[in-house]
Every structure is written in structure tokens, then in C-alpha cells.
VEXSE-822629 format. One line per field, with one value per residue (C-alpha): z, y, x. Coordinates in steps of 0.2 Angstrom, whole numbers. Example, Ala and Ser with C-alpha at 12.3 -4.5 7.8 and 13.67 -1.06 7.14 Angstrom:
% VEXSE-822629
c3 <- [39, 36] .
c2 <- [-22, -5] .
c1 <- [62, 68] .
% end
This chain:
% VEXSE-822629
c3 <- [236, 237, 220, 223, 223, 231, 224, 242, 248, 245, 251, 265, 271, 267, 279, 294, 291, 291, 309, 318, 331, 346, 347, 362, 373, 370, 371, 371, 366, 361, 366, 348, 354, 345, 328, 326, 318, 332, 348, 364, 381, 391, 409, 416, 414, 397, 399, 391, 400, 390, 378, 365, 366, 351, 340, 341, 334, 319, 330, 338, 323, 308, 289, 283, 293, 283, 293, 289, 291, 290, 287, 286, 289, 300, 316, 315, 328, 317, 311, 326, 326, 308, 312, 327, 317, 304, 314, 326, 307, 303, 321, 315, 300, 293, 277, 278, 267, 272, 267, 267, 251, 248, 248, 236, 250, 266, 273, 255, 254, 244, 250, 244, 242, 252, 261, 243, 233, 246, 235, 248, 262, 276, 297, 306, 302, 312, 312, 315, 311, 324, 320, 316, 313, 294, 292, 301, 286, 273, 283, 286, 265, 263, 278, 288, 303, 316, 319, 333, 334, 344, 344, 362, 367, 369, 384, 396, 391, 397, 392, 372, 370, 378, 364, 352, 358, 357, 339, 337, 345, 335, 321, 324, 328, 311, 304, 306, 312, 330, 337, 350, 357, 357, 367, 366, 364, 358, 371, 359, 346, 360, 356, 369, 373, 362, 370, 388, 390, 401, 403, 400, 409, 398, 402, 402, 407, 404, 407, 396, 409, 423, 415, 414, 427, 422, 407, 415, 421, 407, 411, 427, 415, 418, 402, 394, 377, 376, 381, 377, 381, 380, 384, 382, 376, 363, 358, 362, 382, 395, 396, 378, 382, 397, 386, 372, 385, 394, 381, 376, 380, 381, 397, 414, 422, 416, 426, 422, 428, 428, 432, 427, 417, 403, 407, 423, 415, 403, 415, 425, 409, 406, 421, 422, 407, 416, 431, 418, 412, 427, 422, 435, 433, 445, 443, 452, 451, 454, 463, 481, 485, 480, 474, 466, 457, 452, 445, 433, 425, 421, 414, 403, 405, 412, 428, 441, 452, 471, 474, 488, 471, 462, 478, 480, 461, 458, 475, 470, 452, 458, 452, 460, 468, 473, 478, 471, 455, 464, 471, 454, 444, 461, 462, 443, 440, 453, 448, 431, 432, 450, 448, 456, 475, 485, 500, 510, 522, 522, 531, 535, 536, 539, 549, 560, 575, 575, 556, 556, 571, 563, 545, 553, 562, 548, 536, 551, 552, 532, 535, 528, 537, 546, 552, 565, 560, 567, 582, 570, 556, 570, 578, 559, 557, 576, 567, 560, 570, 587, 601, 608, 592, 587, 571, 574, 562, 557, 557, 565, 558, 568, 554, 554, 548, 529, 528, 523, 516, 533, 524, 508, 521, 532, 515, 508, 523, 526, 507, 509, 523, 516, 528, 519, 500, 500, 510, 512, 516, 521, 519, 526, 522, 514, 523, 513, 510, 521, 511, 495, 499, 507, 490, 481, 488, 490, 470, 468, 478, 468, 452, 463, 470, 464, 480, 478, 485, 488, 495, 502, 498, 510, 505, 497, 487, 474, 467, 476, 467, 475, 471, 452, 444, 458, 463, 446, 436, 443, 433, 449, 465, 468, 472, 481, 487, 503, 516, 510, 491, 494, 510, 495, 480, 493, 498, 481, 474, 487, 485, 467, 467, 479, 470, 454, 462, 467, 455, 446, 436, 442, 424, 421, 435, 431, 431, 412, 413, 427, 440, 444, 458, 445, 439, 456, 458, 443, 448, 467, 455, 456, 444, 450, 469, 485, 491, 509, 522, 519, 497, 501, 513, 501, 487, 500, 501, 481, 482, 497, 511, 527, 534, 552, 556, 552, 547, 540, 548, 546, 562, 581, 583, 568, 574, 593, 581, 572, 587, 593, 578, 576, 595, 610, 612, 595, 587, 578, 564, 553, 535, 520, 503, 510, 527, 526, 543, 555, 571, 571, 570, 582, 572, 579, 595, 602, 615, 617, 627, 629, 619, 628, 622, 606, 604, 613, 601, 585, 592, 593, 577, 565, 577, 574, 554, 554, 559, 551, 535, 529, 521, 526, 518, 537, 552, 553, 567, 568, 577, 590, 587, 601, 598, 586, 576, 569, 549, 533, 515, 502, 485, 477, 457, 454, 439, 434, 438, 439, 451, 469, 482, 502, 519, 536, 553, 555, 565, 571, 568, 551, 551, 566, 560, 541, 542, 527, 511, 493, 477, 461, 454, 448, 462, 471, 489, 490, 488, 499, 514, 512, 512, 529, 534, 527, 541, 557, 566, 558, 576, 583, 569, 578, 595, 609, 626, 629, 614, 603, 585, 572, 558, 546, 532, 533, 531, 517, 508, 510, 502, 489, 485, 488, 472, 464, 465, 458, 443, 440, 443, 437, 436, 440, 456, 462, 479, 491, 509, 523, 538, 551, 546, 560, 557, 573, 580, 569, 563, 565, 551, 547, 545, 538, 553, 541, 523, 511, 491, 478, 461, 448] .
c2 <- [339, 337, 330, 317, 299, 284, 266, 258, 270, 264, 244, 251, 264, 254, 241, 254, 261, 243, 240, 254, 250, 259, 276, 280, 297, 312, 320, 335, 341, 343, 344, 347, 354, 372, 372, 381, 397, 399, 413, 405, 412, 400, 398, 395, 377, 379, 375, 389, 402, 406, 397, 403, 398, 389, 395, 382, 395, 383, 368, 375, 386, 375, 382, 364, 349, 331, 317, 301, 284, 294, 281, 282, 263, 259, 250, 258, 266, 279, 283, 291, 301, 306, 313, 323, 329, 332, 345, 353, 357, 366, 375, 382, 386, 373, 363, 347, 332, 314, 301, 283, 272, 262, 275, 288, 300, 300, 307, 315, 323, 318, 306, 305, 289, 297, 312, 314, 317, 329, 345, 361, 360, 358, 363, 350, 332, 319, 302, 287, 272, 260, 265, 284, 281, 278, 293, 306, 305, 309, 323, 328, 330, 338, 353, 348, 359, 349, 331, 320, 303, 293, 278, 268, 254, 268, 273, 270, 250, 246, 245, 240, 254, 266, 260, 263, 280, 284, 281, 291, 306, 305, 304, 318, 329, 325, 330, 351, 344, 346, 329, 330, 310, 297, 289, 304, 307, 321, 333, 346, 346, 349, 359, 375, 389, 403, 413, 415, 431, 435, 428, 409, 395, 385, 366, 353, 336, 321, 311, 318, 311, 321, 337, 333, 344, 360, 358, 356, 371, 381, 373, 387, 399, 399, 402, 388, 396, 380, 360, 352, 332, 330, 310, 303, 318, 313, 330, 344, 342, 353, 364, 370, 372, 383, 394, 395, 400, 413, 422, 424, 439, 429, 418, 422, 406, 389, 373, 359, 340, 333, 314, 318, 331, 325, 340, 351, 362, 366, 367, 380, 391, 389, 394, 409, 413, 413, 420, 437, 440, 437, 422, 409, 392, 379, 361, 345, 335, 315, 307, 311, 294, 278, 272, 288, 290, 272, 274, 290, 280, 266, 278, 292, 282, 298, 302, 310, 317, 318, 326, 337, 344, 345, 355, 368, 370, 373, 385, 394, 398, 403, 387, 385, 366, 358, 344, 337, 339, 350, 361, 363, 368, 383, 388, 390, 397, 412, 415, 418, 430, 439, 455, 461, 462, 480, 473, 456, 456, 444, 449, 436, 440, 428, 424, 413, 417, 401, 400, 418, 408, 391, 397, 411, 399, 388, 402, 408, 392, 391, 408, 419, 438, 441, 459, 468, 480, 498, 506, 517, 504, 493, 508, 512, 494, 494, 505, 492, 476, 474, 479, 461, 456, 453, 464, 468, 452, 441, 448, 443, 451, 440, 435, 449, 464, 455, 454, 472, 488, 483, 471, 481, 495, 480, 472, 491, 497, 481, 483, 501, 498, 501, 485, 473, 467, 451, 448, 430, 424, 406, 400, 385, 379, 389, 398, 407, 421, 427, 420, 421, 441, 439, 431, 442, 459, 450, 451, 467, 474, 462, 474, 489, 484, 480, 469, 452, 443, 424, 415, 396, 391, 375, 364, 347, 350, 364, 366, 382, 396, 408, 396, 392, 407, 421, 416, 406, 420, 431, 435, 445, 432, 417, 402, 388, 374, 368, 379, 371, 375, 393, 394, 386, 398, 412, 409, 407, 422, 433, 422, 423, 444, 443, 433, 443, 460, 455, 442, 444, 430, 420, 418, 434, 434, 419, 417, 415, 413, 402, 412, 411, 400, 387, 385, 380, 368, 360, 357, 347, 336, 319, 309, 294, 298, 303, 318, 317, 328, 340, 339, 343, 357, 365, 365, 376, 386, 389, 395, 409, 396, 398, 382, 382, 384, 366, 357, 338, 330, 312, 309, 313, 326, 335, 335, 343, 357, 358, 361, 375, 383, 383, 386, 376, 368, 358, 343, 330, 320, 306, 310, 299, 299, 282, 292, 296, 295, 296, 298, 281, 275, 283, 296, 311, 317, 335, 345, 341, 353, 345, 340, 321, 321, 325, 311, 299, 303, 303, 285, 279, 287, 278, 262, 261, 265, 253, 242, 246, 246, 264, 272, 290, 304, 311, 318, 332, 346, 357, 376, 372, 380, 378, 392, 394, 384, 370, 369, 358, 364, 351, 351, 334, 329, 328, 317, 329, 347, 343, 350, 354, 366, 361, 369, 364, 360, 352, 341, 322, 334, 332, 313, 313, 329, 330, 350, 354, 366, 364, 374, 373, 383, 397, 409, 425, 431, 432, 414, 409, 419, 412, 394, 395, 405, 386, 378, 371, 376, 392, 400, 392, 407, 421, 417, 404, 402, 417, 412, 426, 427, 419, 428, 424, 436, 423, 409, 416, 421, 402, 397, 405, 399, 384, 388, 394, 379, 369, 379, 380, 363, 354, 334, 335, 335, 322, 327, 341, 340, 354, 347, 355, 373, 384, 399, 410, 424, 438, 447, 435, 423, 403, 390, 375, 363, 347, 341, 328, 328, 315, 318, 308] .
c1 <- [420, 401, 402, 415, 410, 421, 419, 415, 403, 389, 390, 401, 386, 372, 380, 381, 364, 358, 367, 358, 349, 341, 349, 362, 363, 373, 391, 400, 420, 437, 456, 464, 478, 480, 491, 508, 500, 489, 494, 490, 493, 502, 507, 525, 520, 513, 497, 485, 478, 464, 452, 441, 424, 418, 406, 391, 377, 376, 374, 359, 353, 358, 354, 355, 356, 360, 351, 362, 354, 335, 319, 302, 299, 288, 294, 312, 320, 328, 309, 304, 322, 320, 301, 308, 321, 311, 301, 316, 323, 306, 305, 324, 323, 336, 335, 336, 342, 339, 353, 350, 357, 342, 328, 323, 315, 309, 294, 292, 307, 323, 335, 353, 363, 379, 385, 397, 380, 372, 367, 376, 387, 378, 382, 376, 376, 366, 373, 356, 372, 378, 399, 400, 420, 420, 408, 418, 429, 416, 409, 426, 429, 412, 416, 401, 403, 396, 393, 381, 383, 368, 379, 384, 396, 410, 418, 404, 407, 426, 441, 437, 424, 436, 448, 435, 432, 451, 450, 433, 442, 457, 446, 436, 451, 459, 443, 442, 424, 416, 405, 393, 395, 395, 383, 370, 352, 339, 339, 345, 332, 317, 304, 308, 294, 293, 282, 293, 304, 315, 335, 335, 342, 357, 357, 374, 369, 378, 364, 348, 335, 342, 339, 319, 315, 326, 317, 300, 302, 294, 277, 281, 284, 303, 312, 324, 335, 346, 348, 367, 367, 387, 389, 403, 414, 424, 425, 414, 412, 403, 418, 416, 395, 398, 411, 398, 384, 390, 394, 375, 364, 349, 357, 355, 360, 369, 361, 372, 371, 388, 396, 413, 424, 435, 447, 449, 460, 447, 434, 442, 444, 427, 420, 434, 426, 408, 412, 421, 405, 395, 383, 381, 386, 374, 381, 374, 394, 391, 405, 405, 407, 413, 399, 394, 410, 409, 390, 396, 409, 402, 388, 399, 417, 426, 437, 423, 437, 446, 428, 437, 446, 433, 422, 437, 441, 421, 421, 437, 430, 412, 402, 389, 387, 370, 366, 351, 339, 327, 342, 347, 332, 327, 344, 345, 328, 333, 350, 342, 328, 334, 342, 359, 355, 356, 358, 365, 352, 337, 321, 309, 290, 277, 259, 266, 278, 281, 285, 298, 306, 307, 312, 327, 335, 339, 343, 355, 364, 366, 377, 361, 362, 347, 349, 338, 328, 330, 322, 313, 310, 302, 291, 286, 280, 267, 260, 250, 257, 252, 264, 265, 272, 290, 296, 314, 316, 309, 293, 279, 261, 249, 237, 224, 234, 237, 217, 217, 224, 237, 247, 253, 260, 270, 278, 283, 289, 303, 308, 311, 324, 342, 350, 338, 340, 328, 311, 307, 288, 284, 269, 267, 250, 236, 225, 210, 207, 221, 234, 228, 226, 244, 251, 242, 252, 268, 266, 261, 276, 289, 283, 286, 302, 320, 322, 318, 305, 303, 288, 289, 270, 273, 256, 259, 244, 251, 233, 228, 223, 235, 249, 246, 239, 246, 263, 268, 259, 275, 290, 298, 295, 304, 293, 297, 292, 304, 313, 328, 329, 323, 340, 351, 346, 346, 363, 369, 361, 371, 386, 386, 383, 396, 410, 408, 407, 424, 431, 447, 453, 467, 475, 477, 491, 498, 517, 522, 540, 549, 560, 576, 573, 565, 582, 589, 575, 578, 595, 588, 576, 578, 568, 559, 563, 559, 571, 580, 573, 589, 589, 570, 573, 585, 571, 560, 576, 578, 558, 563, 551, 562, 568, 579, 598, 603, 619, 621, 633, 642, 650, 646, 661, 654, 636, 645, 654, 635, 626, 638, 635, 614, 613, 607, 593, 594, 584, 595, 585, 590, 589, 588, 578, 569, 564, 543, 538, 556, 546, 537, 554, 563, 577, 572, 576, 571, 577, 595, 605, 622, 640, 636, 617, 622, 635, 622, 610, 619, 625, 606, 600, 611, 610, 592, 596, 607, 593, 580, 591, 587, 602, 603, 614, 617, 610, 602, 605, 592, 589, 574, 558, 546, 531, 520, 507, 508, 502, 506, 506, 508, 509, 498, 496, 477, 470, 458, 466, 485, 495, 485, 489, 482, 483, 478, 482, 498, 506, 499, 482, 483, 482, 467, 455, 457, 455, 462, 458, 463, 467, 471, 485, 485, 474, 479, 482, 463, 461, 477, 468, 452, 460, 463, 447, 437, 449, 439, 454, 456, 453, 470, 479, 469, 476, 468, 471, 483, 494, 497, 489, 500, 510, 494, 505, 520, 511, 499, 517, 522, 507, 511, 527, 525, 510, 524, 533, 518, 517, 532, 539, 523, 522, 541, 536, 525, 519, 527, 522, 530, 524, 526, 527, 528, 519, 526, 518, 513, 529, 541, 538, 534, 547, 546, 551, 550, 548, 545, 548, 544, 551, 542] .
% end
């Protein structure tokens, strides 16, 4: 009740606001899991398949907003915070009521003694105390909507601020309230342009700084509608920001800077949810190394990731990844304000032959389509080019013709060409007046066309008339600065179109109810251990994967009978629950075409057992199979995203090249085939050397049972790995030559 008073308020409070010090960063989110009377959608592993985007248009758009801990006092951090606030609350329209218990107002307004005497229910509460923990409560009994709390010396600290966070987030979840922190900052209460139109960029960043030159860029005229600093996440987290995002009309593109995500699960919904409605999602993702990885924990106190999980799960759910800041605020800025593409194809224009040349073979390497222009599109364009001059693409004008009424006919002739959806012109340096007059009807066209049209204005200078006012005064071309960034935001503004045009969500197919051949799996489980080669060979069995004619056998004259009956030539393998890696030590032996070599070689496999002390359940006698191509599909338990799916090359290749491509469960067929299209060695499938293509079907239908099997079996099963799987030639199948399970 806002009338309610309680006896130790006041000391207790007072004590807290006298703490505060300097004011932490930002954070962002929550896993309450959902009550009983809620109706979630869940997968065969009961984890949900969708989440409801939170509501947050009171966070940003507050009608009241209780400042707690506000001063006036001059030389106090919370001063400065209190003034900003102050004014972001004038800019919204929302009321706000200072509380401190020492003052009677602040900055001439009226301060109350305790969020108890506050005189409405306000939606956002802004906590300026050094332990928001004992106020979550009293927000919590006067239904305060929202909640940010400065405060550091959480989870980014060790192992007793993670503690401290643990209790925070328990807290908050108890609470019915959402809280944006710990360990946050400002960078939701800036002043954003009013007088921009045009979709808006979003911006996530864990680390406030880093988002500086997104948000710089509405000094270019580039649009910015939102900025959420998520933190340390002990509740609201960038998952829950990119939900909220792209559900508004007013974004074209969300830009996030993340060092590490407190939920994969959550983050695929999210960017499910992005990729449904088609707003991109650009992300710079610290981690990719060590170090890296290392940095963003110490600085938000979250997992970053196996950051070749976190690459595959951002690819597979169309998130865009970039590498640096400069990446992220070109890539973002185009995605935003660049409309859906007519065509794949990119024509490069320029002055310079040397330039068309220099800039196509960089976009051709970065897997841009370049396509040469027709006969007739070519002869249209010497009508004002000079013969001697290249224009089936790039095109090459020789200077002069942009001087005059020449160079408008060039730019409108290549845009009217069906084949070609973007023209690109670098400028490397300026060149007066020819490329100011060139800049000048690049614009021009760009509010003729549909087309995009990007410029590179290559000087270091970035004062030049034709750069600030002409090319920045545009709303329709892309400026950049680098051959790079314009390649990069090229390619993921045909990428992104791309994906969407096709998307179709992953969870929407997801198996909710286990199949029949969970329940024969169950019964295979061992907990704790690792399965024998034959207990994990009858598990691929239960899931329909093909595995050879084989027989275990405990004696020599029963691995004779065996051979008999799976047919000469046969391999014999020792199998056991300890056995990971049986060639290294000698217990398997190939080609064996013979009563005698079978006896010999039962003799020498459970010799060399017997030596090595590995207890075996038997000897395996296995159908040969010689032809085909050797693969591996595994099954892994990521931190982050759960269960993980990976195919590569097989064999002792998997060990020396490291060609491999992951997944995250659920996906479709789609995503199983383009798996193995990322592979380096993705040619040995189509058929080298004489050898006959592969049975890519077969092995496309194992990778998705062996999906299944994630699913379905989830952290029961620690780590699958089917290696080799011999994927035969096309029509006859893959089987599973080998295998190894570990129950957990």
C-alpha cells in the first residue's frame, strides 16, 4: 500500500542512500520461470518454444518515475544523475518524485521520505543506493513496474558478487517487478533526435561506452528511437530487448554490442522472434578468443560461449555478426533505412578502372554477385562511354563523361538493368568538381530509384562539400567510409533479405512429444557412463541410424560362427564401456578373410585387453564396408545453448582439419543441408577423383536423427559421437561404422 509505513524504513534507507557512491553501468532481464496458470508451448525436452516479448513501453515511456536516493547537493555523484533524470523525465512526459529521507525537495520539487509515502504508483523506479536488495521489496509492495539499479560489485567482481547477484535476482523474481542491472549506467535516459524520420536503429550493449558511435550516428542524420544498457542481467537481459524491439514499427534495425548472453535458449527465441517479423538483428559478440572471453566476464560476470556455438547459433537464426564498432554502426545504419532489394546483383561504377577493378575483386571474394552486364546493356552504355573502356561490370566511365548531362544517363541506365539490385561507387579521393558533380547525381538518382545506391567517399579528410552536405544530406544512399564496411553491410543487406524471404521458424516444427524410439533409448541409458561401442551402436539403432551386420561374441568359435553369418571380409573390434579411442591401442583389426585370422585375432584383441586392463563386454564382428565417405556426427552439451548438433569430415580428418559445422537443436532439413555446404571438404560429397557422389539424402536423414535424439534425450546424454559414418554413394544409404556415448 503507498500509504503503509514500516518502523525501520527510514534508518534502514537513510543508511543506503548515505552509501551511494559513484554510479555503476547497466543491465538487462529475467528467467522467472512461467506460473502454473500460464500455457507454454514446450518442446519434447520441455523447454519453451516461444516467448512473449515483454512489455517495456513504460520503461522507456514512463507516466511517473520515483528517483530513489535523488540530491541536489553539490559535489554528489547522485546530483548529476538526479539533473539528467530530471530532464529525460521532462523530455517523456513523466512525473517524477524524488525520494531521499533527509530532504524536503530536490531541485524544487517535493521529496518524500520512502517509496511507502510516494503519492501514485509509479512505472519506473530509479535506484541512486550502493545495495538495491532491501529496496526491491518496497518497490515490490508499492507495484512499481520497473526498476534500474546503478549499483556495481556484482557479478562482474567474482565469486562473492556473483553470490550477491544470485540473491538480487531471486529477489527481483519474487517481486512481480522487472530490473535493468546491476552494474548499469544512463544510456537509457539520452536525449535522442526528434527531428530524424525514417526507421530507427535499436541499440543492446552490455558495455554503455561501446555503443557511442551507434549513437553518434544521429549527428549523420541516421535515426536512433531507443538505447538499452543491460549490464549485468539479473533480470531483464538483451534477449528480452530484442523481443521488445522488433515488435516495434518505428525499427528497421537492432545493433547490439554483446560480451556474453545469460540464456542461449532465450536468445534463439528472441532472434526467432526478429527474424518472424523481418527486423535485422546486427550484434558485435566478444569472446572469440581466450582472452576476449576472459575480458567479458570479468566485465559483465556472464558465460560468453564455445564461440563456434555462438557463430552457428547467431548464423542459423539470421543475426547478423560483425566484427568491430565501425562494422556495426554501417551495417546497422543500412539494414535500417534500405529497402527490400530487387535484385542480387551488385554493379560497380567508378572513375577509375583501376578503382572498379580493385573494389570488384574484394566484393567477389566476400561471395558478392558481380554479374555482367548484357550485350545490349553494355552497347546502351558506349553510347556515352568510350569504346576502349570496360562496362560489362564494373564499369569504367573514364572521368570525363560525369562532368555533364553524360553521367545521369550512365547511373540510370545500370539501375534500369533487371539483373542488378545495388550500384556501388567508390570514390577514393575527391576530385572537384568532377566528383562533387558525380556525388551530386548519384543522389539524385537514389530519389528516383528503388535500387540502392552506396558510395565509398575514400578521403581521410571528410570535410569536402560533397561529402557532408551532398552524400550525408541523403536519406536513400549509403555512405561509407572503407571498402570494407560498405562489402560487409552489402552482403548482409542481401543476406538478410535473403534469409527472411525464406525463413521459417524452427520452433514451429519442433517435436513436442517423444517418439517411440525415445522409449527404447531410455532403456540403453546409462547414468554416469560411457556406453560400449555395441550398447552405443544399438542407441543409433532405437533412433532408425543404420549401423553394419555385427554380432558380439565372447569366445573365438563364436566370433568364426559370427563371421559366417555377417559375411566375409569382416572387421573384429574390441568393445567395452572404457574403450574411446580402440585404434591407438591395437583392438581392431580390418580385413580378415579367414576361420584362422578370426581366431588369431580374437586371441590378440583380448590379449592386448587383458594388458592394458580394459574390461570389455565382447568382441565385436562387424560387416566390412570399404566405399564411401568418411563423416562424423556428434551430439556435444553446450553451456550456453544445451544440446549441440556437429557434422564434418570423418575419420583421423576430423582430428587434423577441424572442418566441422554446428547447430542448435531444433532446425529443419534446410539447415541440415546447409551444414555440410559450410564444410571445407563439402566437395568430397559431390564426388572427386572418379568417385561417385555421395548419398547426401542419407546422410542429411542421419543428421536429423541424430537431432532427434538431442532433443529428445537432452542432458541425459552427455556427448554422442558417430565416427565414422559412411555416407555411400547416392542411393544406397550411410552407416554408422563406429560410436561412442556418454550418459551423464
Amino acid at each position: 500500500m503507498l500509504g503503509s509505513t514500516h518502523g525501520t524504513l527510514t534508518t534502514d534507507f537513510r543508511a543506503r542512500v548515505e552509501a551511494c557512491g559513484e554510479t555503476p553501468r547497466t543491465a538487462v532481464h529475467s528467467t522467472a520461470a512461467p506460473s502454473a496458470e500460464d500455457t507454454v508451448a514446450l518442446d519434447v525436452s520441455g523447454r519453451p518454444l516461444h516467448a512473449d516479448a515483454p512489455d517495456l513501453a513504460r520503461f522507456f515511456r514512463p507516466e511517473s518515475v520515483a528517483v530513489i536516493g535523488a540530491s541536489d547537493a553539490e559535489g554528489r555523484p547522485n546530483t548529476g544523475i538526479t539533473r539528467q533524470l530530471i530532464a529525460w523525465a521532462d523530455r517523456v512526459g513523466a512525473r517524477l518524485h524524488p525520494v531521499h529521507p533527509t530532504r524536503a525537495t530536490v531541485f524544487g520539487l517535493a521529496c518524500h521520505a520512502s517509496v511507502a509515502d510516494l503519492p501514485e504508483q509509479v512505472d519506473l523506479a530509479v535506484l541512486l543506493v550502493a545495495d538495491p536488495l532491501p529496496v526491491i521489496e518496497e518497490l515490490a509492495e508499492a507495484k512499481v513496474k520497473f526498476a534500474v539499479a546503478f549499483a556495481s560489485g556484482f557479478a562482474e567482481t567474482g565469486d562473492a558478487g556473483a553470490l550477491a547477484q544470485t540473491r538480487l535476482a531471486a529477489a527481483v523474481q519474487r517481486s512481480g517487478l522487472r530490473l535493468l542491472g546491476p552494474n548499469t549506467n544512463l544510456n537509457a535516459f539520452e536525449r535522442f533526435r526528434e527531428d530524424l524520420d525514417g526507421p530507427a536503429i535499436a541499440l543492446i550493449t552490455q558495455s554503455g561506452h561501446q555503443g557511442r558511435p551507434v549513437y553518434t550516428l544521429q549527428e549523420l542524420g541516421i535515426r536512433l528511437s531507443h538505447w538499452a544498457p543491460t549490464g549485468n542481467e539479473a533480470d531483464l537481459e538483451t534477449s528480452d530487448f530484442i523481443s521488445y524491439f522488433a515488435e516495434q514499427p518505428e525499427v528497421g534495425a537492432i545493433a547490439c554490442y554483446v560480451e556474453g548472453l545469460k540464456d542461449g535458449r532465450s536468445f534463439l527465441l528472441a532472434a526467432d522472434r526478429a527474424a518472424r517479423n523481418g527486423v535485422p538483428v546486427v550484434a558485435v559478440k566478444v569472446g572469440r578468443t581466450e582472452t576476449g572471453a576472459r575480458m567479458a566476464a570479468s566485465h559483465t560476470g556472464k558465460l560468453t560461449g564455445a564461440d563456434t556455438v555462438v557463430d552457428a547459433a547467431m548464423r542459423q537464426f539470421g543475426v547478423i555478426r560483425v566484427d568491430g564498432l565501425d562494422e556495426l554502426q554501417d551495417t546497422a545504419a543500412l539494414l535500417a533505412r534500405a529497402r527490400r532489394p530487387k535484385a542480387d546483383g551488385v554493379v560497380v561504377y567508378s572513375i577509375s578502372g583501376g578503382t572498379g577493378a580493385h573494389f570488384s575483386d574484394l566484393a567477389t571474394e566476400a561471395g558478392l554477385s558481380l554479374p555482367t552486364l548484357s550485350r545490349a546493356k553494355q552497347d546502351e552504355l558506349h553510347q556515352w562511354i568510350p569504346e576502349y573502356l570496360g562496362v560489362s561490370n564494373p564499369v569504367d566511365n573514364g572521368g570525363h563523361p560525369v562532368g555533364d548531362w553524360r553521367g545521369r544517363k550512365i547511373i540510370d541506365a545500370i539501375l534500369a538493368d533487371p539483373s542488378v539490385g545495388v550500384l556501388i561507387c567508390p570514390i577514393t579521393g575527391p576530385f572537384p568538381p568532377m566528383s562533387d558533380k558525380l556525388a551530386q547525381d548519384l543522389v539524385d538518382a537514389a530519389e528516383q530509384t528503388d535500387k540502392l545506391i552506396c558510395v565509398i567517399w575514400g578521403s581521410p579528410v571528410g570535410t569536402e562539400e560533397a561529402y557532408r552536405t551532398t552524400l550525408l544530406g541523403s536519406s536513400r544512399v549509403a555512405t561509407f567510409r572503407t571498402f570494407g564496411n560498405c562489402i560487409t553491410a552489402v552482403r548482409a543487406y542481401l543476406g538478410h533479405h535473403r534469409f527472411t524471404a525464406a525463413y521459417r521458424s524452427p520452433f514451429d516444427e519442433a517435436p513436442r512429444t517423444p517418439s517411440p524410439s525415445f522409449r527404447k533409448a531410455q532403456a540403453l541409458m546409462r547414468p554416469g557412463q560411457q556406453l560400449s561401442e555395441h550398447a552405443a551402436k544399438q542407441l543409433l539403432r532405437a533412433y532408425g541410424i543404420r549401423v553394419p551386420r555385427e554380432q558380439l561374441v565372447t569366445s573365438a568359435a563364436a566370433a568364426v560362427r559370427a563371421a559366417g553369418l555377417v559375411g566375409y571380409p569382416v572387421v573384429m573390434k574390441a568393445s567395452g564401456p572404457q574403450l574411446a579411442h580402440k585404434t591407438e591401442l591395437g583392438l581392431v583389426k580390418i580385413g580378415l578373410t579367414s576361420a584362422s585370422q578370426i581366431r588369431d585375432a580374437y586371441r590378440e584383441l583380448t590379449d592386448i585387453a587383458r594388458y592394458e586392463n580394459v574390461p570389455l563386454d565382447g568382441i565385436l564382428v562387424c560387416q566390412m564396408i570399404e566405399r564411401g565417405v568418411e563423416m562424423v556426427v556428434g551430439v556435444t552439451q553446450d553451456d550456453l545453448f544445451g544440446p549441440t548438433v556437429t557434422v564434418g569430415l570423418g575419420g583421423v580428418l576430423v582430428e587434423v582439419l577441424h572442418d566441422a559445422a554446428v547447430r542448435v537443436p531444433p532446425f529443419g532439413e534446410d539447415q541440415a543441408r546447409r551444414m555440410l555446404t559450410e564444410l571445407r571438404g563439402h566437395a568430397l560429397l559431390e564426388g572427386v577423383r572418379g568417385a561417385p557422389p555421395a548419398d547426401v539424402d542419407a546422410l542429411v536423414e542421419v543428421i536429423l536423427r541424430v537431432q532427434r535424439m538431442a532433443l529428445e534425450l537432452g542432458d541425459e546424454l552427455s556427448e554422442l559421437d558417430i565416427n565414422p559414418l559412411m555416407v555411400l554413394p547416392r542411393g544406397q544409404g550411410a552407416v554408422a561404422l563406429d560410436a561412442l556415448a556418454i550418459c551423464r
